[in-house]
RODRENFI-519472 format. One line per field, with one value per residue (C-alpha): residue number from 1; residue in one letter; z, y, x. Coordinates in steps of 0.1 Angstrom, whole numbers, plus 5000, padded with zeros to 4 digits. Layout:
# RODRENFI-519472
num = c(NUM,...) $
residuo = c(A,...) $
zz = c(Z,...) $
yy = c(Y,...) $
xx = c(X,...) $
//
This chain:
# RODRENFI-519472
num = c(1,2,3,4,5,6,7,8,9,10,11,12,13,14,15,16,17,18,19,20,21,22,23,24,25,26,27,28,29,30,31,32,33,34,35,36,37,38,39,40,41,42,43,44,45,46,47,48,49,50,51,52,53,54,55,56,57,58,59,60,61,62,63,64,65,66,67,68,69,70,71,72,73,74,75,76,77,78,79,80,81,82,83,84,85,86,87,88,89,90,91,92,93,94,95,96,97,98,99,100,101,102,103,104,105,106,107,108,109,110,111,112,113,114,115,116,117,118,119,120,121,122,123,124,125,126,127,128,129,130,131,132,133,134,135,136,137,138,139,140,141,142,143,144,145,146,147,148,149,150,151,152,153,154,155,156,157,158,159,160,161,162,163,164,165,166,167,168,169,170,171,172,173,174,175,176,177,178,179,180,181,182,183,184,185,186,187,188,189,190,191,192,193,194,195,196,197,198,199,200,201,202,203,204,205,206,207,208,209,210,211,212,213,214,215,216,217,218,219,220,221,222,223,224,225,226,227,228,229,230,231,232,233,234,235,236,237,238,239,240,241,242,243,244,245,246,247,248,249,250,251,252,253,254,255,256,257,258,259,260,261,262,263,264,265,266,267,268,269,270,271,272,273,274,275,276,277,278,279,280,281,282,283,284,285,286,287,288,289,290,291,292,293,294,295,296,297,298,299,300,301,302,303,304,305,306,307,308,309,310,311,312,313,314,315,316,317,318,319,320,321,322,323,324,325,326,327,328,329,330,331,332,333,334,335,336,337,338,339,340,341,342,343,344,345,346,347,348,349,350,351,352,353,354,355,356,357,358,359,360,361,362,363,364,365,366,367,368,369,370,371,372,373,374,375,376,377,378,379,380,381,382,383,384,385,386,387,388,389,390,391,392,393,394,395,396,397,398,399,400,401,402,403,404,405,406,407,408,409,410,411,412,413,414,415,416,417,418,419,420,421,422,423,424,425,426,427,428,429,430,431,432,433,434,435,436,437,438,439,440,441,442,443,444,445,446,447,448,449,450,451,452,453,454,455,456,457,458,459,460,461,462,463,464,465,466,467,468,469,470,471,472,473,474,475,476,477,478,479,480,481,482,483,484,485,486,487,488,489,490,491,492,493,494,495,496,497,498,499,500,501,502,503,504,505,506,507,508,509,510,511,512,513,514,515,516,517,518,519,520,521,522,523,524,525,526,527,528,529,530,531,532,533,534,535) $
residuo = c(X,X,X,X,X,X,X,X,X,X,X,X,X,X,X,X,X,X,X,X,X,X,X,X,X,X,X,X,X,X,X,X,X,X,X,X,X,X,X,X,X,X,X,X,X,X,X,X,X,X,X,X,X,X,X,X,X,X,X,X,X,X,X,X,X,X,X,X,X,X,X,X,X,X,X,X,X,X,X,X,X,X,X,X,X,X,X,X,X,X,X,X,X,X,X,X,X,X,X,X,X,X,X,X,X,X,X,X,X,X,X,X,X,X,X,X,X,X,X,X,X,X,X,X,X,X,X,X,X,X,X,X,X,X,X,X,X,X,X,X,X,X,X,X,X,X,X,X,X,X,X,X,X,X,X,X,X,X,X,X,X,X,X,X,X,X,X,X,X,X,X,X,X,X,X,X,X,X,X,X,X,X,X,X,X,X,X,X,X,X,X,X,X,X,X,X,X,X,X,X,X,X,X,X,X,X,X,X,X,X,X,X,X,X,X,X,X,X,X,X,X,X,X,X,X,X,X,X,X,X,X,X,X,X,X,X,X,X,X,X,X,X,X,X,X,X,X,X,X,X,X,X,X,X,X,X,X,X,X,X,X,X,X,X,X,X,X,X,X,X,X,X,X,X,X,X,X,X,X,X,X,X,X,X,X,X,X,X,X,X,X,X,X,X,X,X,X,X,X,X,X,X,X,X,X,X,X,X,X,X,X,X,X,X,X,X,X,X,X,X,X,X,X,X,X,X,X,X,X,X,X,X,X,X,X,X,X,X,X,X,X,X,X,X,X,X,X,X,X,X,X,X,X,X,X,X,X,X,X,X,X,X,X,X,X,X,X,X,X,X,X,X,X,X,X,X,X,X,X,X,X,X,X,X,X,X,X,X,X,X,X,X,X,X,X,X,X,X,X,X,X,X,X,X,X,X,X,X,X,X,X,X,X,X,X,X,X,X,X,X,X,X,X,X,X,X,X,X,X,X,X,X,X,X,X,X,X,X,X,X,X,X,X,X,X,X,X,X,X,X,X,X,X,X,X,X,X,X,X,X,X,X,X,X,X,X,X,X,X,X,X,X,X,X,X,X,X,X,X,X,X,X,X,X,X,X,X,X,X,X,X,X,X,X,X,X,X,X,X,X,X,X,X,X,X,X,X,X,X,X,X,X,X,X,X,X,X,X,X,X,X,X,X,X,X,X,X,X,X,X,X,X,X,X,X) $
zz = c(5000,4991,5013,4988,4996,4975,4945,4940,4956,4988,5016,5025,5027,5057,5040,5023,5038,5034,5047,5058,5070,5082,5101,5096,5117,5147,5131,5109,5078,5085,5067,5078,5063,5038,5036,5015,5022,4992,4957,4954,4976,4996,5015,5037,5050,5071,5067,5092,5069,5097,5116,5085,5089,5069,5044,5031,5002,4980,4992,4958,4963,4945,4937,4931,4920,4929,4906,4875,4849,4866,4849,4865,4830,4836,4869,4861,4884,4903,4925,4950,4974,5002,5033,5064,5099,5071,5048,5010,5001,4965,4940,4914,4891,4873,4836,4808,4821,4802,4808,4839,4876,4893,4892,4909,4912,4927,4943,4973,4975,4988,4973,4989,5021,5011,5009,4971,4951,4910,4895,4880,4862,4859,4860,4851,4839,4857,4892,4929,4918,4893,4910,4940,4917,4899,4936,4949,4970,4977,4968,4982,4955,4955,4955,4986,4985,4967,4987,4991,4973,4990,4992,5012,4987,4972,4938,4914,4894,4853,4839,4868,4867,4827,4842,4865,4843,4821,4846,4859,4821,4824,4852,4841,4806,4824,4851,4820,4798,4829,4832,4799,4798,4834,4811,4780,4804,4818,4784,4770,4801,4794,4757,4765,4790,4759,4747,4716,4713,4681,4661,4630,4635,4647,4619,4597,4560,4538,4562,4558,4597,4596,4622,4645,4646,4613,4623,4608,4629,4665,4685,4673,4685,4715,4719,4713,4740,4764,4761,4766,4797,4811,4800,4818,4850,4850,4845,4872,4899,4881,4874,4863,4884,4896,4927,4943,4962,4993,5004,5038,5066,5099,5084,5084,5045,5060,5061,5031,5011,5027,5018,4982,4981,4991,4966,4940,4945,4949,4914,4895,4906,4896,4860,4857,4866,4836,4816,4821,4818,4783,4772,4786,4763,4729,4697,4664,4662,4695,4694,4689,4718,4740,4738,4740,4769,4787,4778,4793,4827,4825,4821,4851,4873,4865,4878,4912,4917,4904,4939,4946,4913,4906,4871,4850,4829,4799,4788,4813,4794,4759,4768,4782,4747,4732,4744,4741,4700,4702,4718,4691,4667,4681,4680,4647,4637,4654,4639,4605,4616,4622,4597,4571,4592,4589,4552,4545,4563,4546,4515,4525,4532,4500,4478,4497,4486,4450,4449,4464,4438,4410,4423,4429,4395,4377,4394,4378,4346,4348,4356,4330,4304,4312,4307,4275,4266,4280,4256,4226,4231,4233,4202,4183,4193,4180,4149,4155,4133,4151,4189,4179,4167,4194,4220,4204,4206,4243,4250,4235,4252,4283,4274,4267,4296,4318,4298,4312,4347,4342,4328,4354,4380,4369,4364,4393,4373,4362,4377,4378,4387,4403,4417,4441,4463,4496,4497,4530,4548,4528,4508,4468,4465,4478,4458,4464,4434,4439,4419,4428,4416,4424,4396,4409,4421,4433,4465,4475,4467,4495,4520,4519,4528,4556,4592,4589,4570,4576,4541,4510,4483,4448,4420,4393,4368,4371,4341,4335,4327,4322,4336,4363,4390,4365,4359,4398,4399,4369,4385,4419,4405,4384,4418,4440,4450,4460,4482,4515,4536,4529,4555,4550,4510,4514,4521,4485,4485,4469,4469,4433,4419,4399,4364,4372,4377,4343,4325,4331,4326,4293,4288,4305,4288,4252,4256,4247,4252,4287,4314,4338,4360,4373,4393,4433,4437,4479,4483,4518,4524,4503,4523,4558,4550,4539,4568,4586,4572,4572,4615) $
yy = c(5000,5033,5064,5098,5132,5153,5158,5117,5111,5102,5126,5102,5065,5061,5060,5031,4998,4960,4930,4951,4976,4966,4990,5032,5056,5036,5005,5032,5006,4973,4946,4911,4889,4865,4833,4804,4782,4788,4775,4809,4833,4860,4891,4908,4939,4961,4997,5018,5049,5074,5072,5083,5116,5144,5147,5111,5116,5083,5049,5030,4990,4971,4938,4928,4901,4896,4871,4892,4862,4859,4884,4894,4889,4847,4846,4831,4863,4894,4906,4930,4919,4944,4930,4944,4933,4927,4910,4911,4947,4945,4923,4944,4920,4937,4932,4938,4932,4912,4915,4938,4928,4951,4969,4995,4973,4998,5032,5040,5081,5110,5127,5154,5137,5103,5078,5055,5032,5032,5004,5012,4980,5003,4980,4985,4960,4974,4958,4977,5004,5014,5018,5033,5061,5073,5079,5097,5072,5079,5046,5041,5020,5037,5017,5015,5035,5027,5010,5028,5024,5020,5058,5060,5078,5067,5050,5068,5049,5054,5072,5075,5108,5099,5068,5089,5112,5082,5069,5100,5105,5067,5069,5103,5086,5059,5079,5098,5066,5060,5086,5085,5054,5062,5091,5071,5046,5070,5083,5053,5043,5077,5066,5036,5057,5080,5077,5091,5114,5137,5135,5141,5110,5087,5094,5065,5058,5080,5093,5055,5046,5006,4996,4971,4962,4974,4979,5002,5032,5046,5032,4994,5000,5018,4989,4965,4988,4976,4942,4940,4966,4934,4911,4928,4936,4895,4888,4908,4886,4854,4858,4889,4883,4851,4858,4829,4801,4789,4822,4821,4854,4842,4807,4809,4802,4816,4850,4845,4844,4868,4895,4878,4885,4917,4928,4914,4940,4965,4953,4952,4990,5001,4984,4993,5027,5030,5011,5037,5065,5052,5047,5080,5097,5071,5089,5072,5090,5079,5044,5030,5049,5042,5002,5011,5023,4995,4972,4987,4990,4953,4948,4973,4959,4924,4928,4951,4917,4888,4884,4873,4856,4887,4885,4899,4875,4875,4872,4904,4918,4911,4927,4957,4962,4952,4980,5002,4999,4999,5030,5043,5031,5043,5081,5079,5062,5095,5119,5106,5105,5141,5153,5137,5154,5189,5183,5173,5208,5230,5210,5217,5252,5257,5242,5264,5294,5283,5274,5313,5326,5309,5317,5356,5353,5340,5366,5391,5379,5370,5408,5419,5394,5407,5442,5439,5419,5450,5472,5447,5451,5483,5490,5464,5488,5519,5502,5512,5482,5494,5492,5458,5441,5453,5449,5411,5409,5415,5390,5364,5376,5371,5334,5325,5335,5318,5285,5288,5294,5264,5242,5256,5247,5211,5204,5202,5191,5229,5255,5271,5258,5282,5280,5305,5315,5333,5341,5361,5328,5295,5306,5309,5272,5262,5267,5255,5241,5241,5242,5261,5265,5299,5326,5353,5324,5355,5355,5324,5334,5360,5338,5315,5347,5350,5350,5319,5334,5362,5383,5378,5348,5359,5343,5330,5315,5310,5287,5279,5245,5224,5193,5215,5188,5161,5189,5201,5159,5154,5184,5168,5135,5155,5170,5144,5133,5171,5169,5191,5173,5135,5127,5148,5144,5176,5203,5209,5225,5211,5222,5236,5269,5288,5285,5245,5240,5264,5240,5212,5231,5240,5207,5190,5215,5222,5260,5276,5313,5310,5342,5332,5349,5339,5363,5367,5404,5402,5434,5429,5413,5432,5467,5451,5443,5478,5488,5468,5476,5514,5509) $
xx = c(5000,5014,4997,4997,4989,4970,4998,4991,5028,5042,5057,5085,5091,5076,5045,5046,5030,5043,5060,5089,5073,5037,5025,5014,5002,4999,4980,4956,4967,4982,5000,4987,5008,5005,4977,4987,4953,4935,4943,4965,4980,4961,4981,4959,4959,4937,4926,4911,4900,4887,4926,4940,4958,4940,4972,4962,4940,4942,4962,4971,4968,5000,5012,5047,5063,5101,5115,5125,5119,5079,5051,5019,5003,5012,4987,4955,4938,4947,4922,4915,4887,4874,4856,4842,4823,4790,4809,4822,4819,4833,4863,4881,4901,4931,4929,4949,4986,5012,5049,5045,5062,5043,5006,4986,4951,4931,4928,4905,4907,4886,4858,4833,4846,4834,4858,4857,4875,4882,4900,4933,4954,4985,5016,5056,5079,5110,5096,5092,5117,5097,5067,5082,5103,5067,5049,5082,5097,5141,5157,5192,5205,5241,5272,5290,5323,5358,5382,5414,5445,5481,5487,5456,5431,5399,5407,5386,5360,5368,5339,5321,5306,5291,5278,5257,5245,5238,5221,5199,5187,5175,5159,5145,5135,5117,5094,5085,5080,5056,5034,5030,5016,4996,4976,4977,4957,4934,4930,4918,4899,4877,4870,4860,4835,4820,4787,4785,4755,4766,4737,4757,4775,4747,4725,4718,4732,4714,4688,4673,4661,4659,4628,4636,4595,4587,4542,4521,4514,4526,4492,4503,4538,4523,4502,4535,4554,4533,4533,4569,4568,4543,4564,4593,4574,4567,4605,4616,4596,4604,4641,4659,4690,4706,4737,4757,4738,4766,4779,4781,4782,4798,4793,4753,4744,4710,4727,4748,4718,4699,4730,4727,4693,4700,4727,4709,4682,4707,4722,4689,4678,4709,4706,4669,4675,4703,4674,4648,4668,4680,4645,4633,4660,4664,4657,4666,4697,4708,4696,4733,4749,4720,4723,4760,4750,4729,4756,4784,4762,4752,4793,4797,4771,4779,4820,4805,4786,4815,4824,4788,4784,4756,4747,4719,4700,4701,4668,4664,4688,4675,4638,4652,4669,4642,4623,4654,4648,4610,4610,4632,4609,4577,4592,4603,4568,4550,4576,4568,4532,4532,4555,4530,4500,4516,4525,4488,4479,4501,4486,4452,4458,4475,4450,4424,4444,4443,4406,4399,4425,4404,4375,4384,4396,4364,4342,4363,4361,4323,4321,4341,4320,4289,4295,4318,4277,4260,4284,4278,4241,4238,4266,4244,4209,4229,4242,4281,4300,4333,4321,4304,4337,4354,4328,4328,4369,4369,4339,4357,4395,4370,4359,4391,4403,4374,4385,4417,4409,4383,4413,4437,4412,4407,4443,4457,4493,4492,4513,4547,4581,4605,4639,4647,4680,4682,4725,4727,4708,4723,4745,4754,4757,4722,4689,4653,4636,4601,4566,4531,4493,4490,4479,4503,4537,4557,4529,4540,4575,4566,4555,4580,4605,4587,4597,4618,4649,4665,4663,4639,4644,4654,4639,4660,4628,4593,4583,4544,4539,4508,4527,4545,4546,4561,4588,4591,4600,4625,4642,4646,4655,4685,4696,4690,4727,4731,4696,4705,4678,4684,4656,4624,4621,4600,4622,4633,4669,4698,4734,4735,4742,4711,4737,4732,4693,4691,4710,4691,4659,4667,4680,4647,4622,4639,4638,4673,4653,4639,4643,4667,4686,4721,4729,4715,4704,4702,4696,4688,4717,4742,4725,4731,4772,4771,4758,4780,4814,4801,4803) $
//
């Protein structure tokens, strides 16, 4: 045991605790000696944490081997087990050593006035020097002096003063060989730790979500949900957790199963508490990290409880995660549910704008028809051949344009494709391509510069076509690898510049003559960098 102030080191070398020297701070920690009964060796020691002096803030466990040809990585285990007047209070194995001859297992340390423990598995291959030189310890390790010669003085030692500079870089080299490898292990201890939660990493291939329970809508997964929530509720009475059958507390297996009993409880709120909170928070993009998540806490759990044999089922364990993904799907069932509710809206309310366009329209012509036929009438009752052919001309301009509004309200294929650009919001590589019904296109240009961007779209063409949703659709399907939103198919921009899209058009359309302009005018935006620069 190796006592260390606040700096992680200790004061002197009095604080260090073995066969040796057994015994610190008046028998606040205790070296027991060595018990060779079981089918390995056991050292004991004893810790009494509240006569530690306040300057101890961690102790660091170690094992050491002394022959140099014997690794630690060759032991079939290396374990630290804590007990207390109740019993087994917890086993930390050390993992992951090789070629090393000695290890820090653990570390029990201070927090918030609380005494804990973390497992560390930090070992050296240089042996008990090399532990004692990283935590500060003075090794006297110097030669004894030169004997002396005939005339009475010290025969020097060739070389000696290069051999201990030599030997200062080495040792130099080495502790910082070993801290490097003591944060590289820390370092990788954390990573292992990260859940990754960066939704631009988590989202699937392509925008594709792949449904675990592929149903139809959110009430059958809802439905589905809790089923398994039953099913799970039965489990947990039946067998969620199995723990070791002959411990013994004082040698009473009545006890020892009690406290079994006991921790096993303990060990399943724990998990089910990680459980729920991953279900409370799963979203498709997280669904990865969150069973992650759950595994690493069975894992966690699981090595708490190895002492006890504490182990969740597996079937436990497979419901949970079961439920873990049906969540996930049933959010991204009701977020597709909804997204398709609101689209149907802004639908409805579109087409309702339309119809009252028409409709507006009509009247106006109707009006304009009947007195054009109120002007022919009475030109016909006066006998004037000019006002009657003119009078004739704009009755028939009038039913021609009534057919049209008829036609444009029966087709509802007809409209107007437009690509537009907003530059001080997305961009000059980023255009929406979109299509509309309206009469007048440039009001729906308007509303879709609305309060959600910043400055006013500029239109690059508006082209009537009487197949302008078949267009609107070759359009996207020429632009689709450069789609901006790879999830929601309706949000219709695409990373394209407006000499691009008219390219295609012409290319799609067959006019070589069609009004289009290149250039963005952002006015808005051009003003307010004037503006700004003129601060």
């Amino acid at each position: 045991m190796l006592l260390l102030d606040s700096n992680g080191r200790i004061t002197d070398n009095a604080d260090i605790v073995f066969y040796n020297q057994p015994d610190y701070a008046a028998g606040a920690a205790k070296y027991l000696g060595r018990n060779d009964a079981g089918p390995g060796q056991a050292h004991n020691a004893e810790i009494t944490l509240g006569r530690l002096p306040e300057n101890v803030y961690s102790i660091a466990i170690a094992a050491a081997l002394d022959s140099e040809d014997s690794q630690l990585g060759a032991l079939s285990s290396l374990d630290l087990t804590a007990t207390s007047d109740f019993g087994t209070l917890f086993s930390i194995p050390c993992e992951g050593l090789s070629s090393e001859r000695v290890a820090v297992v653990a570390e029990i340390y201070r927090r918030n006035g609380d005494w804990k423990v973390r497992s560390v598995s930090q070992g050296w291959n240089g042996g008990l020097p090399d532990l004692l030189t990283h935590y500060g310890a003075v090794i006297d390790d110097q030669p004894s002096s030169p004997a002396p010669n005939q005339m009475g003085t010290a025969t020097p030692t060739p070389n000696a003063a290069p051999v201990k500079a030599d030997e200062a870089k080495l040792s130099a080299l080495q502790d910082l060989e070993h801290r490097i490898r003591e944060r590289e292990a820390v370092l990788a201890d954390l990573e292992s730790r990260i859940v990754e939660t960066r939704e631009i990493n988590l989202l699937q291939d392509l925008g594709i979500y792949d449904f675990s329970h592929p149903l139809e809508d959110a009430l059958q997964y809802k439905d589905r949900l809790t089923q398994l929530r039953t099913s799970i509720k039965a489990l947990v009475k039946a067998c969620a957790v199995t723990g070791a059958t002959n411990w013994a507390v004082n040698g009473n297996l009545a006890k020892g199963a009690q406290m079994v009993r006991e921790q096993c409880k303990l060990m399943l709120r724990a998990y089910n508490a990680e459980a729920d909170n991953c279900v409370r928070t799963v979203r498709a993009h997280s669904l990865d990290a969150n069973v992650a998540r759950l595994e690493r806490a069975k894992s966690s759990i699981e090595k708490l409880g190895k002492s006890m044999a504490i182990e969740i089922t597996n079937d436990y364990h497979q419901l949970r995660l079961d439920e873990l993904k049906l969540t996930a799907d049933y959010h991204v069932k009701v977020a597709n549910e909804r997204e398709a509710q609101r689209t149907l809206r802004e639908e409805a309310r579109e087409q309702e704008k339309v119809e009252r366009e028409l409709q507006k329209a009509r009247e106006k012509v109707e009006q304009e028809r009947s007195k054009y036929q109120a002007a022919l009438a009475i030109a016909i009752e006066n006998g004037e051949p000019e006002a009657i052919a003119t009078m004739q001309q704009f009755v028939a301009d009038a039913d021609a344009k009534l057919h049209d509004l008829e036609n444009r309200q029966a087709n509802v294929r007809t409209g107007y494709v437009y690509v537009i650009s907003n530059l001080g919001a997305f961009g000059d590589r980023i255009v929406k391509i979109g299509m509309t019904r309206r009469l007048e296109p440039t009001e729906r240009i308007r509303e879709l510069s609305g309060a959600g961007v910043p400055f006013l779209y500029d239109v690059h063409v508006l082209f009537f076509s009487e197949d302008a949703a078949a267009l609107e659709a070759q359009l996207h399907r020429e632009f689709e690898a450069k789609r901006v939103n790879k999830v929601n198919l309706r949000r219709e921009f695409f990373y394209a510049t407006p000499a691009e899209v008219k390219e295609a058009v012409n290319r799609l359309v067959g006019v070589t003559t069609l009004e289009f302009k290149e250039e963005s005018e952002a006015s808005e935006f051009r003003l307010s960098l004037s503006l700004s620069k003129g601060k």
